[in-house]
N, C-alpha and C positions, 0 to 999 in steps of 0.2 A: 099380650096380657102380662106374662112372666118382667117384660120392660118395662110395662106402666109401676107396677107393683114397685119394682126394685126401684126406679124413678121415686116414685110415690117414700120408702124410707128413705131415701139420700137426701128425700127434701125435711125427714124427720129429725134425722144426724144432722142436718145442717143447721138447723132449728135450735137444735140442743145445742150446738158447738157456738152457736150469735148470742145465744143468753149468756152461755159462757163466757165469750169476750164482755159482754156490755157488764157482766158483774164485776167482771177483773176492772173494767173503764173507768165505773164507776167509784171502788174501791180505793182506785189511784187517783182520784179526779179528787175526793176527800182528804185523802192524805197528802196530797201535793197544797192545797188549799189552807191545814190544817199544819202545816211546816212552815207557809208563808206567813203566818198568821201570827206564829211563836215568833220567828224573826223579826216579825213588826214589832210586837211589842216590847223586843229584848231593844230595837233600836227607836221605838213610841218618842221619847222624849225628846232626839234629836232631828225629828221630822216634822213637816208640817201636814194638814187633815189631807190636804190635795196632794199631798203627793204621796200617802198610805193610799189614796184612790188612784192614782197613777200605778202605783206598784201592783196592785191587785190586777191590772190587766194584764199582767204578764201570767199569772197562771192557768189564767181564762183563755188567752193565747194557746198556749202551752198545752192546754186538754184538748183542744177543741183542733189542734196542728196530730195529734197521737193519737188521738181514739174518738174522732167525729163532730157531731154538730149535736147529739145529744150530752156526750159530756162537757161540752164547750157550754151548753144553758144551764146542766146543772153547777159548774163551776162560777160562772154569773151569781146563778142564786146563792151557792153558800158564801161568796165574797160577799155581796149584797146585805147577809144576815152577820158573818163575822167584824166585816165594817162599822153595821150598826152598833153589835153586841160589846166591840172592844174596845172601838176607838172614838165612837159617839158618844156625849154626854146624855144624859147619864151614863155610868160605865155599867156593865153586867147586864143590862137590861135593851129591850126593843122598844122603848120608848124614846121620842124623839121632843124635845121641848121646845128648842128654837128652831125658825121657822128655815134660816140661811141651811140647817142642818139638815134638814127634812128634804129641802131643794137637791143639796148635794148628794142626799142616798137616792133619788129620785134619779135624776141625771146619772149617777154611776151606775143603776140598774139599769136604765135605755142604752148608756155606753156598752155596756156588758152583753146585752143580750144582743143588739146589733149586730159587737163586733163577732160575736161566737156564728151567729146566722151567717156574714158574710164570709170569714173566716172556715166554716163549715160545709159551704156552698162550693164555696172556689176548692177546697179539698177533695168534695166529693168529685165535683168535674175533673178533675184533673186523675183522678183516679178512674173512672169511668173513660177516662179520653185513652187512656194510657190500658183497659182491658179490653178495649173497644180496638184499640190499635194493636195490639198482639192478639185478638181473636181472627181480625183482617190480613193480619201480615200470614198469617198459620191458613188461615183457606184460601188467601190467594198461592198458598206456595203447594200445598193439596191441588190446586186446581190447574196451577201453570204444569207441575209433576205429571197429571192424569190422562193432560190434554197431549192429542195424537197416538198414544196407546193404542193398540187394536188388536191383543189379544188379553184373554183372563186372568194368564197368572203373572202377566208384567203389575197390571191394576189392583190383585190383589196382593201385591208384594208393596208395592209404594203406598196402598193405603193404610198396610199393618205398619208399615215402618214407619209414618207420618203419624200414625196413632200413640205407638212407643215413643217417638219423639217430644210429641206433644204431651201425652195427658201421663208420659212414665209410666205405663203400666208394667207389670211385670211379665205378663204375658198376653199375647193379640192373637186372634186364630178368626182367619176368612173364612167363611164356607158359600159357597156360589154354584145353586144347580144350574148347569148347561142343558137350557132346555131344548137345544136341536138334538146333543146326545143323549137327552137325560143321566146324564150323571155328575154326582156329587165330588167338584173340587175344592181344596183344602190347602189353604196357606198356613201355617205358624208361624210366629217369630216373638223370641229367639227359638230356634231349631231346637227342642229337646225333644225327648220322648212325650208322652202323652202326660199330662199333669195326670197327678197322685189326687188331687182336691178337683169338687166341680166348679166350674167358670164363677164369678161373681155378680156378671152380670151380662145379659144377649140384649143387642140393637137390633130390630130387624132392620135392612137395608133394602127400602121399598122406594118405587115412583109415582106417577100417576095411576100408572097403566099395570105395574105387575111387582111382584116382590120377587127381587134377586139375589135375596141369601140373607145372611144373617153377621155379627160378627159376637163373638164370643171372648171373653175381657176377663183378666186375672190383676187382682188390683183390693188397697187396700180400700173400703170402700167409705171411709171418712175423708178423705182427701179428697171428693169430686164435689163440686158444690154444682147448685143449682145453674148458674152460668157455662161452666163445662160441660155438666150435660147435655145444656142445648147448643152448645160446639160441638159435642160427640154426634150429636142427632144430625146436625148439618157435617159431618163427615161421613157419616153412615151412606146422606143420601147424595150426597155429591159421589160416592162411592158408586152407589144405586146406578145414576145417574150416566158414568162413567160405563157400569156394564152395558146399560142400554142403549145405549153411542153403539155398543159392538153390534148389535142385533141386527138397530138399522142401518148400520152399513152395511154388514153380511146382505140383508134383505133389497137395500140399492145396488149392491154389487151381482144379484141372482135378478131384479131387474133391469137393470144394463144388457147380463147376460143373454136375456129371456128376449131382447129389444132386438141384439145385435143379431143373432140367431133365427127371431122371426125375419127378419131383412134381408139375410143372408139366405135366406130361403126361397123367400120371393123374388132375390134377384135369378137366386137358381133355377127357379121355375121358369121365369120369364126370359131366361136365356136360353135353358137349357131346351124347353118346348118348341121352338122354332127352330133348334139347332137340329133336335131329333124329327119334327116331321119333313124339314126339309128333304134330306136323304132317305126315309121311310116312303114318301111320296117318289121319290123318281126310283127304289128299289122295287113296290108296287109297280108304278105302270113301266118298267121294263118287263118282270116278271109275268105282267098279264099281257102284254104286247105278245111273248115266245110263246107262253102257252095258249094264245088264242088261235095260233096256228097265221097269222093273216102274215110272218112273216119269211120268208126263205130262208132254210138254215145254211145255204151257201151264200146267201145276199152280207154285204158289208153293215146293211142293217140291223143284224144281229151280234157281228162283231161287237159291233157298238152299243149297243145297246147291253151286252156282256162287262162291256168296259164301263158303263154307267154303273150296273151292280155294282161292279169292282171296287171303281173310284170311292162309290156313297158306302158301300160296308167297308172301307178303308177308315174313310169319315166319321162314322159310327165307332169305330172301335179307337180311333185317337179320341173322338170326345167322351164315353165310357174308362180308356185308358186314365184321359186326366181326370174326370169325377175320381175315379178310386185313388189317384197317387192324391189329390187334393184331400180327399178323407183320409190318409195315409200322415200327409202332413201335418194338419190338422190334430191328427191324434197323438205325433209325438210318436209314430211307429216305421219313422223312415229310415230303415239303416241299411246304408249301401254297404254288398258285397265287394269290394276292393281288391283289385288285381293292377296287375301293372299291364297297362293296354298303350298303346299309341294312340292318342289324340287322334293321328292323320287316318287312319282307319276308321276308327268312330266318325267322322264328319265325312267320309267320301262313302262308308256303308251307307250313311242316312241320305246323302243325295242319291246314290243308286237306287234306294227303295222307292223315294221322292218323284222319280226320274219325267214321272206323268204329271206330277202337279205341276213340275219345275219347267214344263218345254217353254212356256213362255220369260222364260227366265235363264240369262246364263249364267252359270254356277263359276269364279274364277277362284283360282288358289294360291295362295303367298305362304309356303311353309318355310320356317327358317331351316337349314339344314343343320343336322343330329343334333333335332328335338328328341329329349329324354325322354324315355316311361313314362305314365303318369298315375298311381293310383289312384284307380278309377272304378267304378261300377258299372260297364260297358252298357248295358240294357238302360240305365238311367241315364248317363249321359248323352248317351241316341233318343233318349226321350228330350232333354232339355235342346240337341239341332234339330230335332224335330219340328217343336212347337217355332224356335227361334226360325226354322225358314217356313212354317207356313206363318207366322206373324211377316216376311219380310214380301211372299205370297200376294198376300191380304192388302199390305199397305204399297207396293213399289207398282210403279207403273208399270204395266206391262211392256215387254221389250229392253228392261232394264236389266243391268248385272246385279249379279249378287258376289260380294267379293267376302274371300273367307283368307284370315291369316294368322299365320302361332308362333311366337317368337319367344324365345327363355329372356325374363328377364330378373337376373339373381336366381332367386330359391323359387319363382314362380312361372310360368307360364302363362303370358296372355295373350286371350286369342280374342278376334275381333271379327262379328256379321255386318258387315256395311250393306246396306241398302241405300234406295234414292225415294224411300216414303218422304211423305212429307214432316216439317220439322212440327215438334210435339214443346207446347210452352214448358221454357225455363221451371215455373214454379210448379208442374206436373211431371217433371221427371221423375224423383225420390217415387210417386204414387202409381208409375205407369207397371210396377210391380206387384202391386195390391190388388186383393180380390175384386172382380168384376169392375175393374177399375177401366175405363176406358174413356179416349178422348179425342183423337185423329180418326171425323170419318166416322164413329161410333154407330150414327143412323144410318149409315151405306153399307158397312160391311160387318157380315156376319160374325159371327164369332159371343163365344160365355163369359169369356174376359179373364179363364184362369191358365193360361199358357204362359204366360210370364211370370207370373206367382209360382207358379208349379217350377218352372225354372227355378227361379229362387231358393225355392225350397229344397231343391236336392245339389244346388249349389254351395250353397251355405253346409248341406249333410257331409260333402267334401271336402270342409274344410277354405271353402273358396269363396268369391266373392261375384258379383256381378251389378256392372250398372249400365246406365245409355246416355249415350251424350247425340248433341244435333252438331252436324257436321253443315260445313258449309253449301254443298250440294246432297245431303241425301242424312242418312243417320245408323249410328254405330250401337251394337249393342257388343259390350266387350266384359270377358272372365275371364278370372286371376282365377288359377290352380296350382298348390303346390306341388310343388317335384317331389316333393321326400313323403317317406308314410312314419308315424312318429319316430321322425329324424332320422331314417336309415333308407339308403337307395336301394335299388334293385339288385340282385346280384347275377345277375343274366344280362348278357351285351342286348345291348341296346338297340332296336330294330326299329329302322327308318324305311319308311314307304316312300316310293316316290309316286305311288300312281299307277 
C-alpha cells in the first residue's frame, strides 16, 4: 500500500516537473522564432520570399531537435503566422490577396508541420531506443550478477549494490525474512549506522508464490520518474525471484536427500535381511539339535554343530560390526586412535582369527624386510584385512592362494591382497568401493556390499589411500599408508615380525 501511494506521488512530481519542461519549451520555441524573425527582417530586402521560407525551417528544425514534436508544431505555426504577418503583402496584417501567396503560406505550413512530425518521431525513437537500451543493459547485468548465487546475503549485497549503481540512491537497505529460520536479514549499503530520517520509499520484493522481503530506499524523490520505477519494481522482483531460486534448491537438495536415503535403506534391508536370517537359521537349528537331546555330547556331531554357532555368531557380529563402522562413517564420527603398530602383526592376527574361514584357502606372505611402524589404529585396520579376505573368501576359487605383501615405497607403504576372483570391468572399478555396490557374481554370493566401502572409509581416516586393479591371472586390491604421523617417526626402534 505504503508503495502504491509513494508510486502514486512520484507520478505527481513527475507531472509537475513535464509541465515544467514543456513551459520552459515553449517559451524558448517563441523566442527562438521571434529572433529569426527580427533578423529577417533587418536582412528582408536582400532576400527573396522562398528563401525567408527556407530560412524559417531552420528554427522549426531547431525546437522540434531540443525539446520534441510538440514544440516542433508549435514552431510551424508561429513561422507560419510570422511569415504571413511580416513578410506577406500586405505587411502587418493576416491577409493574403494574391493567390501565388496564399499557395506558398499553404505549402510552408504542410512543410512545417511535416517536417517537425518526422523530425519529432525519429527524436522520440531514438531516445526511447537509447532508455530502452540502458534499462536492458542494467537487468541483464542484475540478472547475469544473481544468477548461481545460493545463499541470502551474497543476493542481497549485489542487489543493493546494483540498486546504488543504478538509480544513485543515497542509501539501499535489504530486508529478507528466512522463512526456514524465521528470521529477519538485513543488508545496507553504504554501511552506516541506522539513518537519522525514515526511508523515502519501500518495494516489496514479492513472486508468484510468496513475498521475500522488502527493500527500503533513501533518495531524493523527484529524481525517479515514472520509467525508473518500473525498473525498480523489476529489480525488486528479479530480486524476489533470485531468493526463491534459494528455496527450491534447498527443497530439491532435501529431495535428493530424502531419494538417496530411502534407497539406501532398501538396499539395506534387502541385503541386510538375508544376510541375518541366514546365520540366525543355522544358529537356531544347531541350538535346538543340542538341546533336543537326540545328539551325543561325545559324538563329533556336536563338535560340529558348536562350530556352526561359532562360525554364524562370527558372521553376525562382522556384519553388525560393519552396519556400525558404516553409520560411523557416514556420520563423520570415524577417528582412528593411532599408535605405531607393525602392519605385519595386524594382517597375520587377522589370518589367525580367519584361520577357519581361510582352510580352503592358502594364506602366503611377501613382507619386505624392516618395514617401518605405521600409525595405525590396530582394531580398524584388522577391520579393513578382515573384510578384504572375506571379500577375497567370497570371490576366489576355492583351492586358491591368497598372497599378502608390504613394501616401503618413499614416505608410504604399499601393501597388496591378490587374489585369483575373477576380473571385475575396467569401468566398475572406481565404484567397486561404493555403497552396496556390487558386480562379480552379485546373485551367487552373499554378501551387503559394504566391506569395501567400510575399507575405504577408515583408509582414507588414515590418511591413505586404497584401489583395485585386474591382474592378469586373478586381482589385486592394494593401500598406500604413510609411514610418518604429522611428519615425525616413531621414536622407538622399530620391530619387525617375521612370523
Amino acid at each position: 500500500m505504503q508503495y502504491n501511494q509513494l508510486t502514486m506521488n512520484n507520478g505527481f512530481r513527475f507531472a509537475g516537473l513535464r509541465f515544467t519542461r514543456l513551459l520552459l519549451s515553449y517559451l524558448g520555441t517563441v523566442l527562438i522564432i521571434a529572433v529569426v524573425t527580427i533578423l529577417l527582417k533587418v536582412v528582408e530586402s536582400t532576400l527573396e520570399i522562398q528563401i525567408i521560407a527556407l530560412i524559417y525551417l531552420l528554427p522549426i528544425l531547431i525546437c522540434t531537435v531540443f525539446w520534441g514534436l510538440t514544440s516542433g508544431i508549435l514552431a510551424g505555426l508561429l513561422a507560419f503566422l510570422t511569415f504571413n504577418y511580416f513578410f506577406i503583402q500586405p505587411y502587418y496584417t493576416l491577409m493574403v490577396h494574391q493567390t501565388q501567396d496564399l499557395i506558398t503560406l499553404i505549402i510552408f505550413l504542410i512543410v512545417a508541420v511535416v517536417l517537425s512530425q518526422f523530425v519529432g518521431q525519429a527524436r522520440e525513437a531514438v531516445r526511447l531506443a537509447k532508455k530502452r537500451e540502458w534499462n536492458a543493459i542494467r537487468m541483464y547485468e542484475l540478472i547475469s550478477a544473481l544468477a548461481g548465487l545460493t545463499d541470502f546475503q551474497s543476493i542481497m549485497q549485489v542487489l543493493a549494490e546494483n540498486l546504488i549503481e543504478t538509480f544513485h540512491f543515497n542509501q539501499v537497505e535489504v530486508r529478507v525474512t528466512e522463512r526456514v529460520k524465521n528470521e529477519l536479514l538485513i543488508f545496507r549499503t553504504p554501511m552506516e549506522e541506522e539513518p537519522s530520517v525514515t526511508y523515502d520509499l519501500v518495494v516489496p520484493m514479492y513472486t508468484a508464490r510468496n513475498t521475500e522481503g522488502d527493500l527500503r530506499l533513501w533518495f531524493d524523490q523527484n529524481e525517479l520518474s515514472l520509467e525508473e520505477t518500473r525498473l525498480l519494481s523489476a529489480f525488486s522482483n528479479q530480486g524476489a525471484l533470485a531468493i526463491e531460486r534459494i528455496y527450491l534448491y534447498q527443497s530439491e537438495n532435501i529431495a535428493k536427500l530424502l531419494e538417496e536415503s530411502d534407497r539406501i535403506k532398501t538396499s539395506l534391508l534387502n541385503s541386510v535381511s538375508h544376510e541375518l536370517r541366514s546365520p540366525l537359521a543355522a544358529i537356531k537349528a544347531s541350538a535346538s539339535s543340542l538341546r533336543s537331546g537326540t545328539v551325543d555330547w561325545d559324538s563329533d556331531a556336536r563338535i560340529e554343530l558348536l562350530a556352526t554357532v561359532e562360525e554364524e555368531t562370527d558372521h553376525l557380529n562382522l556384519l553388525v560390526g560393519n552396519l556400525l563402522d558404516m553409520s560411523r562413517i557416514e556420520a563423520g564420527a570415524l577417528y582412528p586412535k593411532t599408535q605405531w603398530n607393525s602392519i605385519v602383526e595386524i594382517i597375520k592376527s587377522v589370518a589367525t582369527k580367519m584361520r577357519n574361514l581361510l582352510l580352503q584357502h592358502q594364506v602366503e606372505y611377501d613382507f619386505s624386510d624392516n618395514l617401518p611402524l605405521l600409525p595405525t589404529d590396530f582394531v580398524m585396520m584388522g577391520q579393513v584385512f578382515t573384510n578384504l579376505f572375506s571379500n577375497s573368501i567370497k570371490y576366489a576359487p576355492p583351492g586358491t592362494s591368497i598372497r599378502v605383501s608390504a613394501s616401503q615405497q618413499g614416505d608410504n607403504v604399499l601393501i597388496k591382497v591378490i587374489n585369483k576372483s575373477p576380473r571385475v570391468p575396467e569401468e566398475h572399478l572406481d565404484h567397486i568401493f561404493d555403497k552396496f555396490f556390487r558386480v562379480t557374481e552379485a546373485d551367487k554370493v552373499t554378501g551387503t556390499g559394504l566391506g569395501l566401502s567400510i575399507c575405504k572409509g577408515i583408509i582414507e581416516a588414515h590418511n591413505g589411500k586404497i584401489w583395485a586393479e585386474n591382474l592378469s591371472d586373478g586381482f589385486v586390491f592394494m593401500i598406500s599408508l604413510p609411514v610418518t604421523l604429522d611428519g615425525s617417526l616413531p621414536n622407538i626402534p622399530k620391530d619387525v615380525l617375521d612370523g
